[in-house]
Structure formats: structure tokens, C-alpha cells
N, C-alpha and C positions, 0 to 999 in steps of 0.2 A: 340803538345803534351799537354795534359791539366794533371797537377801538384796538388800535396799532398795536404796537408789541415790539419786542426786540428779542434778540438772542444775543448770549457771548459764549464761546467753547469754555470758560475759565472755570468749569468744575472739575478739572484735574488739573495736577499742576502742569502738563506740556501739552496741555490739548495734543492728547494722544489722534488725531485725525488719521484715519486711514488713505492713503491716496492708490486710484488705480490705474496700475498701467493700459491703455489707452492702445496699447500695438495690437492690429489684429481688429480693432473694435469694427461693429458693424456697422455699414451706412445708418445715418439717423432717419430712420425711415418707423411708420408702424408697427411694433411688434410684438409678445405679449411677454418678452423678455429682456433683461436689461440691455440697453445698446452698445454697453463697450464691455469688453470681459477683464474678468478681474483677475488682481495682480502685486504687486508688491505693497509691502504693509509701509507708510509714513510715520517711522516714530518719535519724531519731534516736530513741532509745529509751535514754532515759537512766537509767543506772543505779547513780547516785548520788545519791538525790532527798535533801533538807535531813533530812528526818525524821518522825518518828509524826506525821498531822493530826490523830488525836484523843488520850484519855487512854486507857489501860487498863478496861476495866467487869470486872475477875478480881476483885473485892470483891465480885461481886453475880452469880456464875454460876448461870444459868438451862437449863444445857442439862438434859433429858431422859434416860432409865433406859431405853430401848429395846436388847436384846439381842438379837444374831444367834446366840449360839452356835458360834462357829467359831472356832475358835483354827490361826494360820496352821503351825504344828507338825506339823497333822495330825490331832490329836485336838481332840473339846469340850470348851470353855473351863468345861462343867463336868462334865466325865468323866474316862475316861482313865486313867493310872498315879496321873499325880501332878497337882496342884492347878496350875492355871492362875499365870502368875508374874505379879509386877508391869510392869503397862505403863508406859514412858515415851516422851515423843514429844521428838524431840530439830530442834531449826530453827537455819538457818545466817541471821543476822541483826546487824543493828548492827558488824562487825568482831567477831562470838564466835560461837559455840554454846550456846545455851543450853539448859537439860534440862529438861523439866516433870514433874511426877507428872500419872496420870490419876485423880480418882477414880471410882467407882460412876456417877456421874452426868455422868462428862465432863468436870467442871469441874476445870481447871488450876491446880498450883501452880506454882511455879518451884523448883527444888532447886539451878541451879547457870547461872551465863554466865561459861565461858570466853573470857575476850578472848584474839583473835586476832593483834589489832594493824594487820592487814590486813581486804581485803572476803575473804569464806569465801563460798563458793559449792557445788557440788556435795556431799555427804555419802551414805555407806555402810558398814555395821556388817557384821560375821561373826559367829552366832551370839550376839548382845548380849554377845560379848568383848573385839570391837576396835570402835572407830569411826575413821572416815579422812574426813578433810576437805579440799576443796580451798583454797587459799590463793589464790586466782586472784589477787589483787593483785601476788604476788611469786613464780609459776609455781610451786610446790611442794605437797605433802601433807602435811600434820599425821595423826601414828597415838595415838591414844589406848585405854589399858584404859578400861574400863566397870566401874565398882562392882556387884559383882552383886545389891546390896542396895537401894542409893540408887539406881544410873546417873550417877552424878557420875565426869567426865569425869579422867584423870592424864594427859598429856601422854606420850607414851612417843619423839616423834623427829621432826621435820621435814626431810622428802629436797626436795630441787632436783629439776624433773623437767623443765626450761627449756625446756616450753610448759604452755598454761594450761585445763586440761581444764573438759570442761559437762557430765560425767557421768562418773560413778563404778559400777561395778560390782566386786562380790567373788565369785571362783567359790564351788561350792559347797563347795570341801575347805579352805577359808580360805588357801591358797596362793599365789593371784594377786590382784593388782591391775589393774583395765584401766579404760581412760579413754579416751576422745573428744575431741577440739578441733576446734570448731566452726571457729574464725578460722585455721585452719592444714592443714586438711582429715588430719588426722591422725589415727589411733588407736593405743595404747598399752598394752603388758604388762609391768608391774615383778611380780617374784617381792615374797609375804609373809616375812618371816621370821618364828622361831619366837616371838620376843619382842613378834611384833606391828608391830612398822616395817618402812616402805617398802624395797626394797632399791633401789640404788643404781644397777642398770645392766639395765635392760629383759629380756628374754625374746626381746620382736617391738617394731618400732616401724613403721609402714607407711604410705604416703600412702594416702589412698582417695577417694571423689567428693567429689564437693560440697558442703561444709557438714552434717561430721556432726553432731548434733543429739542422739544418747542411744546407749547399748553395752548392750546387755541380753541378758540369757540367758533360754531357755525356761523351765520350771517344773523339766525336770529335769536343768537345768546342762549339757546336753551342747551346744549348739547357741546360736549368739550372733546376735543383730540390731542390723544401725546403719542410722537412718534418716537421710536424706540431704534435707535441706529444699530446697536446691537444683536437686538433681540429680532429684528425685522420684522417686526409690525406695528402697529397703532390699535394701541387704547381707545375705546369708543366711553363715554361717560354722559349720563343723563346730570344736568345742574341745575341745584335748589339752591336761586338765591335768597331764599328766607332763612336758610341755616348754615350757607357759605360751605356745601359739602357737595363731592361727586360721588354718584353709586354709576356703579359699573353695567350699561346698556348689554343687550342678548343679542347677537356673542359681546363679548367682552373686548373682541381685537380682531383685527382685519389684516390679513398674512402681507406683505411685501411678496413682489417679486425674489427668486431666492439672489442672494448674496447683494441685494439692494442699498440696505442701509438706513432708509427712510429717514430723513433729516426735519425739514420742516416743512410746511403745509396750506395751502391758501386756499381759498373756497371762490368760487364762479359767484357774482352778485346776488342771480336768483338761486343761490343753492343746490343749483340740482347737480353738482358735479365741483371734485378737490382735485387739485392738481397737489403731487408730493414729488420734492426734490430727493432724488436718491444718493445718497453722498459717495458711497463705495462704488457703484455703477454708472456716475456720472449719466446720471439718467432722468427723469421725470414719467411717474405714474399716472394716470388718469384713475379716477373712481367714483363712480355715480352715488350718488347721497339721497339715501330715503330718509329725509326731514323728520318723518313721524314719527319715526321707530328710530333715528340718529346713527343709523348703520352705514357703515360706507360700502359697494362691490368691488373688486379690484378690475380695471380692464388695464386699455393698454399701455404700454412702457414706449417710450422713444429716447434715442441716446440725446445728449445736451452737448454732445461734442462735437466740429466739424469735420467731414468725410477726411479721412485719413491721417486723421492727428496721432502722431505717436509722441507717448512721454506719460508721464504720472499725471492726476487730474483728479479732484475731490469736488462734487455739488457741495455748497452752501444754500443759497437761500433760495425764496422764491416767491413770486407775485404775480396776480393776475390782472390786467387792466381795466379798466372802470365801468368799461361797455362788454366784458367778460369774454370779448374778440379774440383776446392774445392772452400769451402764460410768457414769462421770464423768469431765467433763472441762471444764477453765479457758476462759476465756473474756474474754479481753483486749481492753477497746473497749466491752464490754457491763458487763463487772466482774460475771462470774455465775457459777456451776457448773450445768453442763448436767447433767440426768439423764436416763438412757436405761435400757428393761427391755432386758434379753439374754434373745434368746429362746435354745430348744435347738439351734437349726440355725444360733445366731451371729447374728441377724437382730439387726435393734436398732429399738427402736421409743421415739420420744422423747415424753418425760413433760413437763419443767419446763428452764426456767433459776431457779437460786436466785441471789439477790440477795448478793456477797461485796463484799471489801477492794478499793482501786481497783488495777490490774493482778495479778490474781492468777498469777505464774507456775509457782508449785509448789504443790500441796497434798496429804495423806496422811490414813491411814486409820490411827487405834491399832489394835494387833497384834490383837485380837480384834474387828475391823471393825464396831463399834460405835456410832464416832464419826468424825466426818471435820475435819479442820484445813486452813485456806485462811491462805497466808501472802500479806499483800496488800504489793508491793514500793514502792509509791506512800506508802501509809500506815505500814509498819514496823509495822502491827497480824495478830495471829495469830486469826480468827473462828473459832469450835468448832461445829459439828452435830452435830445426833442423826440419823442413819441410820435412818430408822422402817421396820417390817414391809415396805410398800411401795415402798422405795428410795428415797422422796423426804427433805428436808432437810430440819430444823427447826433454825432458826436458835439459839445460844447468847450464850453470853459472848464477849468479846475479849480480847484481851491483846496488851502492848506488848511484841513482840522484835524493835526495835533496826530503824534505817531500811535501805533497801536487802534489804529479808527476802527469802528466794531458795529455801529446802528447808525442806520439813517430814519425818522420817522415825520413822516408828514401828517401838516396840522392844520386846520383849516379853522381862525380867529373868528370868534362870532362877527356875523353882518353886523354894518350902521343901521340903527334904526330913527 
């Protein structure tokens, strides 16, 4: 099972994000070009804003009981050997990590906020045993066990890893650690140890293009992606987890759309197709996935913005849902979640923008894809959805984790046995 992840822009010091003017942009329709055209450059993007503008509404949760059925494990969430376990969604915010319960209906409690001390940025869990957090304030990983009961967070070691990663991934045998730095054009493999802490002196550490952006693995852990904002393209990489190193698959990289940006990247269940958020283009890519060979093709591009939105606009993240139906993804400038149906041949046909927290740069799916969580970094508020039959959003509750909110990652607690 290859496991959650996070990003934080914090490899430069003002997360230099580019945002694109949006005037003129074309209906979000199929195309094999980006959907809005580009436009003035963003050169501050700050990421320390004062804090929460509104209060918490978690006394008064409204979300909805709509179930998919899919439990990311492999089996249904109500089939299977054993009984579906408890979900929690875990968000890097305020200088902590905070833990929530999910109930029946979506609605959030809080169970725990680890303060950090520092800004916490990227986060990624093994099998709901460890969780790893980036410390990007003071370049290191924080590794913590997971209560297999609660999700309440122990502290198990904090490594120096003296640069400052925007994405975290864990292979699939919980053995490595790999990370991305955007501000250093770097990427990185610290071995896991058996106790769950970082180790201490890499695997691989390697320069790569420009401005990596996210480190991801395919669905079936052998094959890794870095998307390159910059450079506009992604890195393709074959992964030997026996010696914690990536060699560079034929071709080496897979073009973007031009003036795209390629941010980060989420793969269809059964692999045969990634969807990529375009951060400059305010767009999302579709790209078919030969598994064997770990090469992605590019097909088509559609805008992420609604029909005749004028203003500046930057893609952040993106996800695809559990039965691989629909693709969402963040939407900076507009402050929305785009929703798109996934057809079977990868196509993407856009639905909605929903209305979210103001810069939403990460948001997450609870483990049985149910509900969705938008952490808005302007506001330090966490909005909750319902995921209805049709892929579209119903808006929820809020809740306050802490200013600067950065990742939301869902977890799913081993079952009772």
C-alpha cells in the first residue's frame, strides 16, 4: 500500500508562487491546452498570515451521511475479513499537528494538537503506525507512533536533514523516507528505522530540475514522480527499495503542457491514468500510465476555473476519489475545489468549482473517501464535505487548526479484532 503525503511551499523563503491572470481564460472544457492563459507573476505569497478570520462552527456540524464504500486497503469499508477501522484526519497547522476523530457524519472532533514549536508543513504516515512531519521552520522531520485506538500522536525523534522539504512520501515496505525541496531543487532518501525515526544519513540525495513541487509513488510503490513547476515537466523514476535509491526510467521526464507548471500529482486506483494539477495554468492534466515501463503520455488539459472567472489564480493540490469517478483539485485566487468526472479513458469532464477557506493549499479525502477536508492557509480554518453519489461537494462545518494550515492527511486506525 503506498501511503499519504503532504506538501508545504516553505522551500523558499516567500514561497515565490506564481499566480495567473484568469481574464480571457477559456471555458473549462477538453483541451489539449492549458484552460486559462497566462499572466502576471505573484511575488509574495506569504506564509505566515496573523491567524483564524473566523471562529470554529465544530459545535454545530452539518455535514451529510453519503457513503462510497471504498476502503483504501482494498477491501469495502463494509465487507471484507475484518470491520472497517477508525478514521482520523490529521492537518499540519498553527506550529502542531493536530488529530481529529471522524464521525458517521463527517463531523469533527479534536482528540489531540501536538505543538511543534515551529511552522510543520508537509506530513506522511506508514500504515497508521508512524507519522512524519516536516518541521520546515528548523529543516528537520519529527517521527511519531500513532495510538492504534485514539491516533494520538507520541513523539518517537526529530533528525536534522539541513534542507527544508514540500513533500513527504513513505515507500510501500515503511523503510524509506523521501522528500522534495522545492527552494533547493533537491530530492531526498533517509532510510526508516525499525523504531520508526528518521535515520540519520540518506540513501540518495540528488539535485534535479527546477523547482520540485511533490515525490510520489504509483499505486504500486515501484515507480516515483517529481513534478517540476519550473521546468514543466515530471521526472519519471524506477524505486529499489533494497537500497533506498531512484534511477531515472526511459525517458527520464514527461513534458507539461507549455506554460503549465505541474505542481503535484495523484494516480487513478488502478493505475492506468494521473491526473496533475497545473499551478501557472490553473489547469489539471490527464496522463495515461504504462505501469511496466513507469512512463506517463500526456493527454488532455482542462481549466480548474469557473467559466468566466477574471482575477489571478494559482492550482495547489490534488486528489482523486476512491472509486477513481472524479479528480479535485485547490484552487488559489478563486478559493474553490474544482470537481471533474473521470471518465474510463482518463478524460476529465468539468462539473463545479465549490466555494472553500481563502488559499486552500492542501486538502484530503478521510480514508474511506467519504468526506473531503480543505485546510484554508489565509484563514487557519479546516471546511469538511460530503462527497455525494455524483462527485459534487456539500458544504459542512469548519473548524479552527491553527494559522498557517498547510496539510490535511487521512488515516484509517487498524480494525478491532
Amino acid at each position: 500500500m503506498v501511503l499519504l503525503f503532504g506538501c508545504s511551499d516553505d522551500g523558499v523563503p516567500a514561497d515565490t508562487d506564481a499566480a495567473v491572470s484568469a481574464t480571457g481564460a477559456t471555458s473549462p472544457t477538453s483541451d489539449s491546452s492549458p484552460g486559462a492563459s497566462s499572466g502576471g507573476i505573484e511575488t509574495t505569497d506569504p506564509t505566515d498570515p496573523s491567524g483564524p478570520s473566523s471562529t470554529s462552527s465544530a459545535t454545530d456540524p452539518t455535514i451529510g451521511g453519503s457513503s462510497t464504500g471504498f476502503d483504501p486497503s482494498g477491501s469495502s469499508s463494509t465487507g471484507g475479513d475484518l470491520p472497517p477501522g477508525e478514521p482520523r484526519i490529521y492537518v499540519a497547522g498553527g506550529n502542531a499537528v493536530s488529530v481529529w476523530d471522524v464521525d458517521d457524519a463527517g463531523a469533527l472532533t479534536e482528540v489531540q494538537r501536538a505543538d511543534q514549536g515551529t511552522n510543520v508543513g508537509p506530513l506522511a504516515d506508514y500504515e497508521a503506525q508512524f507519522l512524519y512531519a516536516a518541521r520546515t521552520g528548523e529543516q528537520s522531520v519529527a517521527a511519531f507512533s500513532i495510538d492504534p485506538t485514539t491516533g494520538a500522536l507520541t513523539e518517537l525523534g526529530v533528525t536534522p536533514v539541513g534542507h527544508t522539504p514540500v513533500y513527504l512520501s513513505v515507500d510501500a515496505t515503511g523503510s524509506w523516507l523521501l522528500s522534495a525541496d522545492f527552494g533547493a531543487d533537491l530530492v531526498e532518501i533517509r532510510p526508516l528505522e525499525a523504531d520508526g525515526t528518521v535515520g540519520d544519513t540518506p540513501s540518495q540525495s540528488m539535485t534535479v530540475q527546477s523547482r520540485p513541487h511533490a515525490i510520489e509513488f504509483d499505486p504500486a510503490g515501484t515507480n516515483v514522480f517529481v513534478p517540476h513547476r519550473d521546468s514543466n515537466l515530471i521526472e519519471q523514476y524506477a524505486f529499489d527499495d533494497t537500497t533506498g535509491t531512484l534511477t531515472a526510467n526511459d525517458p527520464p521526464s514527461v513534458a507539461a503542457p507549455d506554460g503549465a507548471g505541474p505542481r503535484h500529482i495523484a494516480f487513478a486506483p488502478d493505475a492506468s491514468y494521473a491526473y496533475v494539477v497545473n499551478e501557472f495554468a490553473s489547469s489539471v492534466t490527464a496522463y495515461a500510465y504504462d505501469s511496466a515501463s513507469g512512463v506517463l503520455t500526456q493527454g488532455d488539459t482542462v481549466s480548474a476555473l469557473p467559466p468566466g472567472f477574471m482575477g489571478e489564480n494559482t492550482g495547489a493540490d490534488i486528489h482523486v476519489s476512491l472509486d477513481g469517478a472524479y479528480v479535485y483539485a485547490s484552487m488559489r485566487g478563486d478559493d474553490s475545489l474544482a470537481v471533474f468526472a473521470a471518465g474510463g479513458d482518463g478524460s476529465l469532464t468539468y462539473q463545479t468549482n465549490v466555494p472553500t477557506e481563502p488559499r486552500p493549499r492542501d486538502f484530503g479525502l478521510d480514508p474511506f473517501g467519504n468526506f473531503l477536508y480543505a485546510a484554508g492557509q489565509d484563514s487557519g480554518l479546516l471546511a469538511g464535505y460530503t462527497i455525494e453519489a455524483d462527485g459534487n461537494l456539500t458544504a459542512g462545518a469548519t473548524y479552527d487548526v491553527g494559522a498557517n494550515a498547510q496539510w490535511v492527511l487521512g488515516v484509517e486506525l487498524p480494525a478491532a479484532r
